[in-house]
MARGULO-777989 format. One record per residue (C-alpha): residue in one letter; x, y, z. Coordinates in nm, 3 decimals. Example, Ala and Ser with C-alpha at 12.3 -4.5 7.8 and 13.67 -1.06 7.14 Angstrom:
<recs>
(rec "A"; (1.230; -0.450; 0.780))
(rec "S"; (1.367; -0.106; 0.714))
</recs>
This chain:
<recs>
(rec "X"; (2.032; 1.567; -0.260))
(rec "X"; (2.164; 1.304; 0.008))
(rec "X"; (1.866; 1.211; 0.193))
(rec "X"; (1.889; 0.957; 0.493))
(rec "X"; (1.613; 0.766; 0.735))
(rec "X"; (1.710; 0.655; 1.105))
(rec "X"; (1.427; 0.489; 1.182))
(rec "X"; (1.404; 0.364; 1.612))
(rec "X"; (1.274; 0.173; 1.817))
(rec "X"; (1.362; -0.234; 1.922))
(rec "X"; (1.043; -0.340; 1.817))
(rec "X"; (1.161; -0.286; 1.410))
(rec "X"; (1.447; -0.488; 1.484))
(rec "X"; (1.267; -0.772; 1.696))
(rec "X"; (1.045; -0.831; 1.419))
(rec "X"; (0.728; -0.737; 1.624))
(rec "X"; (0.643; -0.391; 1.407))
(rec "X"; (0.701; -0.377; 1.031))
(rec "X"; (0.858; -0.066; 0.963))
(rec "X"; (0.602; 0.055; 0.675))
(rec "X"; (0.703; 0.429; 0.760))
(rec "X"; (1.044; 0.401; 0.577))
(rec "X"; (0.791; 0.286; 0.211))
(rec "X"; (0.553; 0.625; 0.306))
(rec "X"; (0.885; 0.822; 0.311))
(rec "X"; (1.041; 0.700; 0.015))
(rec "X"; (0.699; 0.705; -0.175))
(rec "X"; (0.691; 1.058; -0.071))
(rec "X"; (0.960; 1.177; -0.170))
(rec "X"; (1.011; 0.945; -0.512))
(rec "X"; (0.705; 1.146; -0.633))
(rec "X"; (0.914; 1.461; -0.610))
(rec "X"; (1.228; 1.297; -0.751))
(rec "X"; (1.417; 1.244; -0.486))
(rec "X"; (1.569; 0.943; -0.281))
(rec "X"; (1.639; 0.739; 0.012))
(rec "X"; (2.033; 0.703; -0.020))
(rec "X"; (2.019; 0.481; 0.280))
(rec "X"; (1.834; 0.401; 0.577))
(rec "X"; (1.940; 0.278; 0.928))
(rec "X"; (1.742; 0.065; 1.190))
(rec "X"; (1.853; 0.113; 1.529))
(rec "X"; (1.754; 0.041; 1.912))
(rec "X"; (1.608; 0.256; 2.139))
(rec "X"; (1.968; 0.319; 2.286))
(rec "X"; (2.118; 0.653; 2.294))
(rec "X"; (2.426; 0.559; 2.200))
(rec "X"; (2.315; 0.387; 1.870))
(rec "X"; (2.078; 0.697; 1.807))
(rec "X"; (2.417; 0.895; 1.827))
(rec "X"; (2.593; 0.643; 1.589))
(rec "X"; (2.353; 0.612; 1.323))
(rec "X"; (2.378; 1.019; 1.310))
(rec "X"; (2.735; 1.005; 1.334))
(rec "X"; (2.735; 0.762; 0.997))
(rec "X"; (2.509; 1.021; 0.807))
(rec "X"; (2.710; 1.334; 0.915))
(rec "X"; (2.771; 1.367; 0.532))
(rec "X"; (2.414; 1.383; 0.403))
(rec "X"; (2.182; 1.696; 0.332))
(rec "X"; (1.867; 1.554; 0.553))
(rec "X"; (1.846; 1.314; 0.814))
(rec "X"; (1.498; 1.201; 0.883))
(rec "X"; (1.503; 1.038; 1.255))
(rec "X"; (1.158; 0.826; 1.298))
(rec "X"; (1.008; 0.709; 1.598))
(rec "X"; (1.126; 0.736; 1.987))
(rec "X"; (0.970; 1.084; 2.066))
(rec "X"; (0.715; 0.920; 2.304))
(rec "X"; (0.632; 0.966; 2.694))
(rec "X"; (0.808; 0.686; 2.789))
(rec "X"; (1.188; 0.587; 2.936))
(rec "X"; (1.287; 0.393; 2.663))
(rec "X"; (1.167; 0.704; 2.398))
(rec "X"; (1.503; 0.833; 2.388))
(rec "X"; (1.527; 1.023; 2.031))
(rec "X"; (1.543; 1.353; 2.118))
(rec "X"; (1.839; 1.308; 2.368))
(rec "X"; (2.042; 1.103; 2.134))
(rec "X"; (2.013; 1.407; 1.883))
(rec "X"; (2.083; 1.621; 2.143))
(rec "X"; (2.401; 1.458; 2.251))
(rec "X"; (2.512; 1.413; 1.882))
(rec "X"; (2.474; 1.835; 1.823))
(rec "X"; (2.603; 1.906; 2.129))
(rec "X"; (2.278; 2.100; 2.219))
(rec "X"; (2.096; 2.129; 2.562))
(rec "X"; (1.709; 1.970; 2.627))
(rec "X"; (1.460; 2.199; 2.798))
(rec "X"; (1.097; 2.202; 2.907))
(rec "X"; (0.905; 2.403; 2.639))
(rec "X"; (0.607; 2.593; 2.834))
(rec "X"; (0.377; 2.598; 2.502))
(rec "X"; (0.453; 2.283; 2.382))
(rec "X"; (0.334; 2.160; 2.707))
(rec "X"; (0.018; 2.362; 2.724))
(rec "X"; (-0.046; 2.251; 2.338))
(rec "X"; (-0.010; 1.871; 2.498))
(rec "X"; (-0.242; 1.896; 2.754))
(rec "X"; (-0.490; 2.093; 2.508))
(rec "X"; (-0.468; 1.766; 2.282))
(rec "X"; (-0.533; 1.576; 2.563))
(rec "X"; (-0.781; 1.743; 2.753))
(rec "X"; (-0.971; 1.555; 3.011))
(rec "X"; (-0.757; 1.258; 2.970))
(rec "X"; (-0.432; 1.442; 3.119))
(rec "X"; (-0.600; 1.355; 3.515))
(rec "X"; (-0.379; 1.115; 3.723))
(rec "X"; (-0.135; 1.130; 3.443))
(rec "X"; (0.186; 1.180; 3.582))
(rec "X"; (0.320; 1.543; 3.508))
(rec "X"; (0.669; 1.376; 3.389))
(rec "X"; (0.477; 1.224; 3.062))
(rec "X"; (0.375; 1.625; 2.985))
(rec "X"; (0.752; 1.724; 3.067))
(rec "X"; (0.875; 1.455; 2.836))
(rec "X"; (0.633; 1.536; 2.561))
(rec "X"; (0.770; 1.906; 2.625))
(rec "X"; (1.118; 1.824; 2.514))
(rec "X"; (1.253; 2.086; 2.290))
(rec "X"; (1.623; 2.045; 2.167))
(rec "X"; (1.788; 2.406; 2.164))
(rec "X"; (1.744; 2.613; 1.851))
(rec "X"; (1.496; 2.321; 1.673))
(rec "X"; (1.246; 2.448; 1.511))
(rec "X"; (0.919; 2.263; 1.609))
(rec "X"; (0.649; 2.073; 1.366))
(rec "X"; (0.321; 2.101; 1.575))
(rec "X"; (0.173; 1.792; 1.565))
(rec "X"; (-0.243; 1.807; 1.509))
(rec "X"; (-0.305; 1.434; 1.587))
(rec "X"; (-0.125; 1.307; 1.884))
(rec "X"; (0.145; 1.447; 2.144))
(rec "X"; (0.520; 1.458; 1.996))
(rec "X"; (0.560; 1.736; 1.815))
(rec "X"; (0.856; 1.724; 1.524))
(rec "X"; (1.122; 1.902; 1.572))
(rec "X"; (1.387; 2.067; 1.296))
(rec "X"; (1.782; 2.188; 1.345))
(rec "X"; (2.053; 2.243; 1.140))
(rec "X"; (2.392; 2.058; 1.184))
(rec "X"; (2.698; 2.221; 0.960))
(rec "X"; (2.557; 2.105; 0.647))
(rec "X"; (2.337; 1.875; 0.744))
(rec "X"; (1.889; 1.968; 0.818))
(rec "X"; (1.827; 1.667; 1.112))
(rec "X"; (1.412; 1.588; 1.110))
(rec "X"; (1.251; 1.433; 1.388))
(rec "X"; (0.910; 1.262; 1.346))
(rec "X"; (0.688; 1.047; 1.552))
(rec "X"; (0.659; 0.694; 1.467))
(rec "X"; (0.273; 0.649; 1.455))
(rec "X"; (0.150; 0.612; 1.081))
(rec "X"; (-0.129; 0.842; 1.146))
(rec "X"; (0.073; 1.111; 1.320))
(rec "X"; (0.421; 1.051; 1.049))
(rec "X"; (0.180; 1.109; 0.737))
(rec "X"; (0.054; 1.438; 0.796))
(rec "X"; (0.322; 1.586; 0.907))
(rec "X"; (0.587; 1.460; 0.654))
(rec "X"; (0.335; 1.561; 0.392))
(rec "X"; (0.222; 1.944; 0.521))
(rec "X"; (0.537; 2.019; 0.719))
(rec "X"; (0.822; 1.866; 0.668))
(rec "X"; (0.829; 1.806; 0.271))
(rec "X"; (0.765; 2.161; 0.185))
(rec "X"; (1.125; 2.219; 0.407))
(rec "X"; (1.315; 1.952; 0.178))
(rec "X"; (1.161; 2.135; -0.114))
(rec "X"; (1.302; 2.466; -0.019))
(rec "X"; (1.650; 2.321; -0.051))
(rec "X"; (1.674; 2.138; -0.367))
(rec "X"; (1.808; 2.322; -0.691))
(rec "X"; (1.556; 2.169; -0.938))
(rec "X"; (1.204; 2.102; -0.942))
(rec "X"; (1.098; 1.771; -1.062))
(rec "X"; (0.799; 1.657; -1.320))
(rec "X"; (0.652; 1.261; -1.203))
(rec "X"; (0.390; 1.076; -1.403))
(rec "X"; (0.282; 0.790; -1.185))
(rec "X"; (0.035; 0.489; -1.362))
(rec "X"; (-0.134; 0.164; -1.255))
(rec "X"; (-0.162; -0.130; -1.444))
(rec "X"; (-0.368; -0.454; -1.365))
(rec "X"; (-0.368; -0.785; -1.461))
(rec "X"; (-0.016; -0.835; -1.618))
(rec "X"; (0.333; -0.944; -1.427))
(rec "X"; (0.573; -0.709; -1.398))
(rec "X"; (0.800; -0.803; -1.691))
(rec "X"; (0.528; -0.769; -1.936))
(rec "X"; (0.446; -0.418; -1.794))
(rec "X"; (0.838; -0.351; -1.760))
(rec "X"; (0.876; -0.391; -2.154))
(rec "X"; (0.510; -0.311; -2.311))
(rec "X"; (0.613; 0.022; -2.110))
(rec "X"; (0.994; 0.053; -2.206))
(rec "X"; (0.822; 0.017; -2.559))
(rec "X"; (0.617; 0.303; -2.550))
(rec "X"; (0.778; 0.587; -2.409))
(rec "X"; (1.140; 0.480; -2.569))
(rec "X"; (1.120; 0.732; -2.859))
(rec "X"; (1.062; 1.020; -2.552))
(rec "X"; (1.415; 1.129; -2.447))
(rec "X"; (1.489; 1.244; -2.070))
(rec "X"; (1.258; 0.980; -1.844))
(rec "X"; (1.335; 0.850; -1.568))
(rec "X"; (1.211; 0.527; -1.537))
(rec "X"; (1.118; 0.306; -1.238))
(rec "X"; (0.843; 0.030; -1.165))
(rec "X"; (0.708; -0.176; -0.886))
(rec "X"; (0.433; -0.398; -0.710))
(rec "X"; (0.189; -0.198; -0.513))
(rec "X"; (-0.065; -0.262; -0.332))
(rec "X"; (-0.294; -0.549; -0.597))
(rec "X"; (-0.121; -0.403; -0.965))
(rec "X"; (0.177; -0.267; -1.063))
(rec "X"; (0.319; 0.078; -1.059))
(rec "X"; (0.470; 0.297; -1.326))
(rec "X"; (0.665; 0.595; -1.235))
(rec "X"; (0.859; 0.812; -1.490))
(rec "X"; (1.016; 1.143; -1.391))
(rec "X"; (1.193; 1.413; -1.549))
(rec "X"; (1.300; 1.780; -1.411))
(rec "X"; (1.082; 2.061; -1.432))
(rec "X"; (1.127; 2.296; -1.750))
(rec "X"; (0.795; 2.419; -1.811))
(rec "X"; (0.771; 2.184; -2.056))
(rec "X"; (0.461; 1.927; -2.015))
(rec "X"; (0.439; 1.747; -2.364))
(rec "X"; (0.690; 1.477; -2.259))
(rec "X"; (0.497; 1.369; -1.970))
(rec "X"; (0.128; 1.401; -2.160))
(rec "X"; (0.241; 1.187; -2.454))
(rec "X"; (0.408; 0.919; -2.225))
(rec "X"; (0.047; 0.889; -2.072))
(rec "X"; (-0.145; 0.864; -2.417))
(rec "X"; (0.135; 0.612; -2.517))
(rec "X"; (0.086; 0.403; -2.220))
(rec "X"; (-0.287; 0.430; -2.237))
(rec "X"; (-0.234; 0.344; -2.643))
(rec "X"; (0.000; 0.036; -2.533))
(rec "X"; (-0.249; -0.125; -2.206))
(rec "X"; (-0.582; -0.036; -2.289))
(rec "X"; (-0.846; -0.065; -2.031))
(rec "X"; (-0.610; -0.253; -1.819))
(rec "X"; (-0.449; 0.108; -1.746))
(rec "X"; (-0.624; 0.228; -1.409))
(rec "X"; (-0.800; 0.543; -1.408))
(rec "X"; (-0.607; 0.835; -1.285))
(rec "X"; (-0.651; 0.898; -0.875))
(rec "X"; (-0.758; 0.489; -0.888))
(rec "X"; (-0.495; 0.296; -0.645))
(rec "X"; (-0.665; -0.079; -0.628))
(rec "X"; (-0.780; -0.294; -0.866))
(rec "X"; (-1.085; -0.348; -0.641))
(rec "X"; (-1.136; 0.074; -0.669))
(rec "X"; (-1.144; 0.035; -1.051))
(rec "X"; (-1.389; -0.255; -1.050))
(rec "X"; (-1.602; -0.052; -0.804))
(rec "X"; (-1.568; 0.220; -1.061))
(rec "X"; (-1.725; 0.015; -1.380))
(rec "X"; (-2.004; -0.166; -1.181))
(rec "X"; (-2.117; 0.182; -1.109))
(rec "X"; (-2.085; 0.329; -1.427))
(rec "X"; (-2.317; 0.007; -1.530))
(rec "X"; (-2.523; 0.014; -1.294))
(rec "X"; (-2.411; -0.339; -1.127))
(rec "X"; (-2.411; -0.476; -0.831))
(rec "X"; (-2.122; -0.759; -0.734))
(rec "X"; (-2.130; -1.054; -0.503))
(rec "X"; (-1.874; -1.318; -0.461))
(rec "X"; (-1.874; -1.684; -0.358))
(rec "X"; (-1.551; -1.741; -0.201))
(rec "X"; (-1.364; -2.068; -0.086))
(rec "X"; (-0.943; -2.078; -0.067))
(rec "X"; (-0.979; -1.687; -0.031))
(rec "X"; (-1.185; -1.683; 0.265))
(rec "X"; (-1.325; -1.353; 0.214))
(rec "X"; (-1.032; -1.187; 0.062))
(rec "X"; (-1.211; -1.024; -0.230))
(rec "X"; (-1.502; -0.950; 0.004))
(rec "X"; (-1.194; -0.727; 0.246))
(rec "X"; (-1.061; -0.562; -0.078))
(rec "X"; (-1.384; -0.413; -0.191))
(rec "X"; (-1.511; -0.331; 0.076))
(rec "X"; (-1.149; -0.149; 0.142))
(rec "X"; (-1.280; 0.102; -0.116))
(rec "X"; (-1.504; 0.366; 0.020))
(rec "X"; (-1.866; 0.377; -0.127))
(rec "X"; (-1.851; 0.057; -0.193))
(rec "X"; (-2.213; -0.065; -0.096))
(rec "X"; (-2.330; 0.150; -0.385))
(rec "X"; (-2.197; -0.139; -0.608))
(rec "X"; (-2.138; -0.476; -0.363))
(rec "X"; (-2.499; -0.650; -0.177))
(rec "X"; (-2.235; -0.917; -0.006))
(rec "X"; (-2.048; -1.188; -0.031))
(rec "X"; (-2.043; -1.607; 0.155))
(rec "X"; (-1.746; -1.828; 0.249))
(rec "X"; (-1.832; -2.103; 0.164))
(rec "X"; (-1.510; -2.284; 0.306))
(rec "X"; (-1.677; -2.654; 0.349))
(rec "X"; (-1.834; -2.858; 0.054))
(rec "X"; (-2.187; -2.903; 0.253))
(rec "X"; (-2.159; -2.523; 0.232))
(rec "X"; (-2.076; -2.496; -0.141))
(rec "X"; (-2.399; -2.729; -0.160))
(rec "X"; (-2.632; -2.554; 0.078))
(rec "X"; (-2.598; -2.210; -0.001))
(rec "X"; (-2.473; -2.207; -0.352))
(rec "X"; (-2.708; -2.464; -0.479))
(rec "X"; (-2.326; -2.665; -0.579))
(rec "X"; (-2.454; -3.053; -0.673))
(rec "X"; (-2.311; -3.389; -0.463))
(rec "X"; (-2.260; -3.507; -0.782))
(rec "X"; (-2.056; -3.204; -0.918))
(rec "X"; (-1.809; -3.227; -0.564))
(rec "X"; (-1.763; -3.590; -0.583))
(rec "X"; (-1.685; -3.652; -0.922))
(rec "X"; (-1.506; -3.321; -0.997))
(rec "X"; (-1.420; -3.210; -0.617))
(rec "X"; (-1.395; -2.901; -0.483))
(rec "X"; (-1.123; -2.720; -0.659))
(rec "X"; (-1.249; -2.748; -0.999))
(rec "X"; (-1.440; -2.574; -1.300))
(rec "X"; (-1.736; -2.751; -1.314))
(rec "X"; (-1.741; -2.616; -0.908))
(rec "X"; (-1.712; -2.280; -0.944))
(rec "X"; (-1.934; -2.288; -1.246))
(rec "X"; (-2.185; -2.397; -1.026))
(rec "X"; (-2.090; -2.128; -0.747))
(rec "X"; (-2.137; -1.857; -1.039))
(rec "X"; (-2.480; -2.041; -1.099))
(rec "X"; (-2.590; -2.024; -0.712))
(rec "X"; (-2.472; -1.639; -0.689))
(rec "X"; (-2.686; -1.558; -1.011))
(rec "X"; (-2.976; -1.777; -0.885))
(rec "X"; (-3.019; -1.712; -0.497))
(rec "X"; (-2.906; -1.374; -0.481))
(rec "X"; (-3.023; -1.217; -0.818))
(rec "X"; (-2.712; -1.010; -0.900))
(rec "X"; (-2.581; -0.939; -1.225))
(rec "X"; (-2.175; -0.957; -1.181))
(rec "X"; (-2.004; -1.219; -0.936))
(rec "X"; (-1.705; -1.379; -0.858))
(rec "X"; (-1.632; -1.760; -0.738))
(rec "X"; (-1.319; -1.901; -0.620))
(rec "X"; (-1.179; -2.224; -0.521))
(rec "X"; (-0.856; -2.346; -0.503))
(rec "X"; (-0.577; -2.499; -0.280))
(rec "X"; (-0.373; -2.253; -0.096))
(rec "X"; (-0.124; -2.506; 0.097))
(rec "X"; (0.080; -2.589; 0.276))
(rec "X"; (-0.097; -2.891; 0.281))
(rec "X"; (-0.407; -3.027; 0.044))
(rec "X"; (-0.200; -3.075; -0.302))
(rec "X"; (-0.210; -3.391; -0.518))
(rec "X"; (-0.004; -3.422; -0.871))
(rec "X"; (-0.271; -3.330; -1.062))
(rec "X"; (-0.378; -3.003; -0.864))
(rec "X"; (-0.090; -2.876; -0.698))
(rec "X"; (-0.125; -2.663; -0.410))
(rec "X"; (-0.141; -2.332; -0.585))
(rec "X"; (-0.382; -2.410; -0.794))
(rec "X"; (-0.677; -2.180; -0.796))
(rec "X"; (-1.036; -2.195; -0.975))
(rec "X"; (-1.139; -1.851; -1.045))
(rec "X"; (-1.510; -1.749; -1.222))
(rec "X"; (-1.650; -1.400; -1.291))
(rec "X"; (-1.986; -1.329; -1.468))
(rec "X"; (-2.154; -0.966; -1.562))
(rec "X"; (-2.456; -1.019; -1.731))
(rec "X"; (-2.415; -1.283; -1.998))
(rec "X"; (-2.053; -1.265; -2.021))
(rec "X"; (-1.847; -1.574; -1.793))
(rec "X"; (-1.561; -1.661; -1.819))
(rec "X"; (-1.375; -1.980; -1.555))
(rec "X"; (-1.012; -1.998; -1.559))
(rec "X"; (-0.756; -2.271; -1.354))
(rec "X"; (-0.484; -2.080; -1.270))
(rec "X"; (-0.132; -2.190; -1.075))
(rec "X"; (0.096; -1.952; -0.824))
(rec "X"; (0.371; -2.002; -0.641))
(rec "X"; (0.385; -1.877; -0.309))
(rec "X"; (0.329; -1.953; 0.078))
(rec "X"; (-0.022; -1.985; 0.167))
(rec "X"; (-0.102; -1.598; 0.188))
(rec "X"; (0.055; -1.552; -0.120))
(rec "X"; (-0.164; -1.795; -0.318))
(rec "X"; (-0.479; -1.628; -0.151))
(rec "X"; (-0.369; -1.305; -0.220))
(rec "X"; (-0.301; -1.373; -0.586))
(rec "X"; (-0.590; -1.598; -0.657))
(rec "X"; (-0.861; -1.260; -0.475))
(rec "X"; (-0.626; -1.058; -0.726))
(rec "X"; (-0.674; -1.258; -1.030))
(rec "X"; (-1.027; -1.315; -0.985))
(rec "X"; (-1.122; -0.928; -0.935))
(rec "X"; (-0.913; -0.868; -1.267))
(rec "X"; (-1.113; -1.116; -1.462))
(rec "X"; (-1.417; -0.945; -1.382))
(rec "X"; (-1.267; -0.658; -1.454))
(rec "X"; (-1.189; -0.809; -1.796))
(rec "X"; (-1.545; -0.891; -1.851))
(rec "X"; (-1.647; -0.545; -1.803))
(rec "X"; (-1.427; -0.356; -2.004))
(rec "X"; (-1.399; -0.619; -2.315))
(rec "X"; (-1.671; -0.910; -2.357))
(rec "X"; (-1.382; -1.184; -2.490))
(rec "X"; (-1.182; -1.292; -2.270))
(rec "X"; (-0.805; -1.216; -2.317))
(rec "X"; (-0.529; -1.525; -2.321))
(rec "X"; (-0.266; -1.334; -2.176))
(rec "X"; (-0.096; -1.463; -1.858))
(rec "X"; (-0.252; -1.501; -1.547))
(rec "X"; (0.070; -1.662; -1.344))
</recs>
C-alpha cells in the first residue's frame, strides 16, 4: 500500500516547530506493517498544498497534517478542495459541535472562526474531533483515500489511532503480525547482531531497529496466517540472547523499568547529580507512580555544593577535582549517609563545549550507582554536543543501576 504524509504549515519549514507528528504516523502505522513511502513539507500556501497533492496523485492514502485551524493562513481544506475540484460549505452540525466544545469561551469570538472551523469539503466524510475544534475530514480521489488531520499532537493522536487507522485497515489485502522489544544498555550494533543472531534460524521476519526514546527498539513483522509460533519463539530467543537487559513487555523507558525493580524490592532511589543537571531526576519522574519508588534528588552543580550537601571532602575536589571517581564515590557516600536510601545514583562529568583538558576530555562522564551493598563507579567517554553528552551520561547512569539490580557483578560490556 502507497501511503503518503503532507504535512503544513511554515513553522516546520522555518525551523520553529519540529514536526514530531510525521514519527507518531509512521510509528503507527509500522506496527501494522505498513509505510511512509514519502512525506512532503510544505507552506501554508494553497498553491503548494495543491502541488504536494498533485505529486502523490499515484498513492493509495494521502495523509494531509496540520492547517485546519481558525485562522487566514489555515488554508488546508481549500487547497484540497481546489485539487478535487470540490466546493467548501458551512456545515450547520459541525458548527454547533464547535461551539459545544467550546462552550462559554465562544463570547466575543468572532462568528467567522466558527464558520471556518465549519468547513466541510463536499462529499468528505468527517472525523469528529473529541479534543479541540477541526474536525478530520475523509474523500476519495480516483484511486486515491485523501485524510485530513489537525496538527496538534494531542488532537492528531487520537484520532489517527480510533478513526482514521481502522479506515487504512479496511483497505489493505493482508493483515500483519509485529513483535516490538526494548533493549537497554547496549549500542545499536551490538543489539543489531546479538538480535540478527537469534531469530536467523526463523524464516519470514521482517526486520527493523532503531533508537527510541533512552534504549533501542526491535521490531520484527511478518503477515498474519494464524500462525503465532514464529513470533513467540523470536521473543524467548531474544529474551534467551539479552537477559535482563530485555525490557519488560508494555515498559517504554529505561527509567520505567528501573521504577519497576525498585518496587518489586522495595527501594527507594535518589540521585546526586552534577553535568546532568537533573536529567535523571526529569526521566523518572517522567514515569507515572514514580514517588512510590524516588524520595528526590540535588544538583549539586558547584563544588561548595558537592561539599555541603553531599558531605564531598576539600581534599577529595582538590586533589582529584570534580569530575572524578573518588568524587562521585563520595556523592554515593553523602546520598547513603544524609538521606538514608538504599539505591542512588551520582554523576559528574564534563559536558562541553568548553571545560575539557587532555586527560578528561569533554565527554567524559563519572557515573556511580549503589542498591544496598552492591556499587559499582564507572568513567565513561561520548561524543556528542553538550545535550548529547548529558543525555547519554543520565542514560548510562540509570542503566548501571539497573545493572546492579538485576545482576550483583557488574558487566564489562560497552558503555560508549
Amino acid at each position: 500500500m502507497d501511503i503518503r504524509v503532507i504535512c503544513v504549515g511554515d513553522e516546520l519549514l522555518s525551523g520553529d516547530t519540529v514536526n514530531t507528528n510525521l514519527a507518531f504516523i509512521g510509528e503507527e502505522l509500522a506496527a501494522k506493517g505498513l509505510s511512509i513511502a514519502a512525506e512532503h513539507a510544505v507552506p501554508d500556501d494553497v498553491d503548494d498544498i495543491v502541488y504536494a497533492l498533485d505529486c502523490a496523485k499515484q498513492a493509495d492514502i494521502v495523509i494531509v497534517v496540520g492547517g485546519l485551524g481558525p485562522t487566514d493562513d489555515d488554508l488546508t481544506r481549500k487547497g484540497v478542495a481546489k485539487f478535487t475540484n470540490r466546493v467548501i460549505f458551512v456545515d450547520p452540525e459541525i458548527r454547533r459541535r464547535v461551539a459545544d466544545y467550546l462552550g462559554l469561551r465562544t463570547q466575543g469570538m468572532p462568528s467567522h472562526f466558527l464558520d471556518t472551523q465549519a468547513e466541510h469539503i463536499e462529499s468528505a466524510t468527517i472525523l469528529d474531533n473529541d479534543n479541540g475544534t477541526a474536525p478530520g475530514q475523509v474523500l476519495q480521489s480516483g484511486k486515491t483515500m485523501i485524510a485530513l488531520l489537525p496538527g496538534p499532537p494531542r488532537e492528531i493522536k487520537p484520532m489517527f489511532i480510533e478513526k482514521l487507522l481502522p479506515l487504512i485497515e479496511e483497505k489493505r489485502d493482508f493483515i500483519w503480525q509485529t513483535l516490538t522489544v526494548r533493549v537497554s544498555g547496549l549500542p545499536e550494533s551490538q543489539v543489531e547482531a546479538r538480535a540478527k543472531e537469534a531469530i536467523k534460524e526463523i524464516p519470514g521476519l521482517h526486520f527493523a531497529i532503531c533508537l527510541k526514546n533512552d534504549c533501542i527498539m526491535v521490531r520484527l513483522g511478518r503477515p498474519d496466517d494464524g500462525d503465532s509460533i514464529p513470533l513467540d519463539k523470536a521473543r524467548k530467543n531474544l529474551q534467551d540472547a539479552f537477559g535482563y537487559r530485555l525490557l519488560p513487555e508494555g515498559c517504554l523507558t529505561n527509567a520505567h523499568y528501573l521504577g519497576i525493580l525498585l518496587k518489586s524490592h522495595g527501594l527507594q532511589l535518589a540521585t546526586a547529580e552534577s553535568c546532568t543537571g537533573g536529567g535523571i531526576a526529569a526521566a523518572i519522574t517522567d514515569v507515572p507512580g514514580s514517588s512510590d519508588w524516588f524520595v528526590g534528588a540535588v544538583v549539586t552543580y558547584a563544588n561548595e555544593w558537592k561539599r555541603d550537601v553531599l558531605g564531598v571532602a576539600p581534599e577529595t575536589l582538590e586533589r582529584h577535582g570534580a569530575v572524578s571517581e573518588q568524587t562521585v564515590d563520595e556523592m554515593l557516600a553523602g546520598l547513603k549517609s544524609r538521606f538514608h536510601v538504599q539505591a542512588g545514583i551520582a554523576v559528574s562529568g564534563i559536558a562541553g563545549p568548553g571545560g575539557g583538558t587532555p586527560e578528561k576530555p569533554v565527554g567524559t562522564v563519572v557515573i556511580g550507582a549503589f542498591v544496598r551493598d552492591w556499587q559499582a563507579i564507572r568513567t565513561v567517554r561520548f561524543a556528542g554536543n553538550r545535550d548529547t553528552v548529558r543525555l547519554r551520561g543520565a542514560n548510562a547512569a540509570i542503566n548501571l543501576l539497573i545493572e546492579g539490580l538485576c545482576d550483583n557483578e557488574p558487566r564489562k560490556e560497552a558503555t560508549t
